[in-house]
C-alpha positions as CSV (number, residue, x, y, z in Angstrom):
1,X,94.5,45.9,-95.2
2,X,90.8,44.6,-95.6
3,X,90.3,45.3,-99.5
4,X,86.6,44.9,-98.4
5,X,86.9,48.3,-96.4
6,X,87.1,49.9,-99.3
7,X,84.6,52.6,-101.0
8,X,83.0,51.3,-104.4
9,X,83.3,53.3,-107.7
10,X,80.3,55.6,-106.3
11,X,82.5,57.0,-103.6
12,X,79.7,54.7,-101.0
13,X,80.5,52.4,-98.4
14,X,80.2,48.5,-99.7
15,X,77.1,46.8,-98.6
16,X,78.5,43.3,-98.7
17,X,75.1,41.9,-96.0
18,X,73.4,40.2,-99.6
19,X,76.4,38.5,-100.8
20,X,77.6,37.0,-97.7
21,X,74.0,36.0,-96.8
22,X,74.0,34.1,-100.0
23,X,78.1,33.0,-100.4
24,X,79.7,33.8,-97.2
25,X,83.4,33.5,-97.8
26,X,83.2,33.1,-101.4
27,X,82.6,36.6,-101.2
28,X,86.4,37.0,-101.7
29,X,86.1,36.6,-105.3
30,X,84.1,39.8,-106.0
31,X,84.4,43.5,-105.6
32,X,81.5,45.4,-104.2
33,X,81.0,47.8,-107.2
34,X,77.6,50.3,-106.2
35,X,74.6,50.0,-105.5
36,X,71.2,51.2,-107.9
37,X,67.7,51.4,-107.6
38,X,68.1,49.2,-104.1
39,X,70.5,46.5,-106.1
40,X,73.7,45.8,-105.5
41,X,76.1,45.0,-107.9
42,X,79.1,42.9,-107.1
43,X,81.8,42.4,-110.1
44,X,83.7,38.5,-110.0
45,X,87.5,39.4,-110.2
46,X,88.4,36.9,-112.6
47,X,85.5,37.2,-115.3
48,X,84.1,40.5,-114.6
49,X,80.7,39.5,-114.6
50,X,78.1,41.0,-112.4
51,X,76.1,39.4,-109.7
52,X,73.1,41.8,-108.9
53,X,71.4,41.0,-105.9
54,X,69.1,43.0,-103.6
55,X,68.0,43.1,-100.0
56,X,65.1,41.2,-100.2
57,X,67.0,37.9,-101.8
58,X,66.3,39.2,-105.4
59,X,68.5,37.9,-107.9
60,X,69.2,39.6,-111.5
61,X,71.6,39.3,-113.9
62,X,72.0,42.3,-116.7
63,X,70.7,40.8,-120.0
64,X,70.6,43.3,-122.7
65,X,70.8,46.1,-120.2
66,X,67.6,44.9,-118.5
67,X,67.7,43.4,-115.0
68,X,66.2,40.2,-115.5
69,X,65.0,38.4,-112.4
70,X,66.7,35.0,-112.1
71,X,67.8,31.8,-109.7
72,X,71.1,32.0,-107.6
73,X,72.6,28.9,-108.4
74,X,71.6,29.9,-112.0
75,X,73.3,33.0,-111.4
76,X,76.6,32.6,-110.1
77,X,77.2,29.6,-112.7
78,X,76.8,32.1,-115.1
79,X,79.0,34.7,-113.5
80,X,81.7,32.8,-111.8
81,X,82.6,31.0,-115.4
82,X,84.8,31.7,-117.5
């Protein structure tokens, strides 16, 4: 079974289009979650973090409950370590 098929915990379909744009197969290591206010928000199974990203290329991470704007590279370093 494709675990990707799956619906997120908004009862939608996955959008997985701006994660594999920016990780392609990497994108095994999270689980679509929902999407909000046109971001995506994609959970890493082994830390939990969050990896926001939107259509456009925008990058956030949550900081303090606030979206903040920041670098992928910058990003997933943050979120894929543990």
């Amino acid at each position: 079974m494709d675990i990707r098929a799956w619906h997120g915990i908004d009862g939608k379909k996955p959008n997985w289009a701006p994660l594999e744009h920016r990780i392609g197969e990497g994108c095994a290591d999270f689980m679509w979650m929902y999407a909000k206010d046109g971001v995506e928000y994609y959970k890493h199974i082994v830390t939990r973090r969050y990896l926001c990203l939107n259509s456009t290329g925008g990058v956030f991470l949550c900081i303090d409950g606030v979206l903040e704007p920041v670098g992928f590279e910058y990003a997933y370093a943050v979120v894929a370590s543990g």
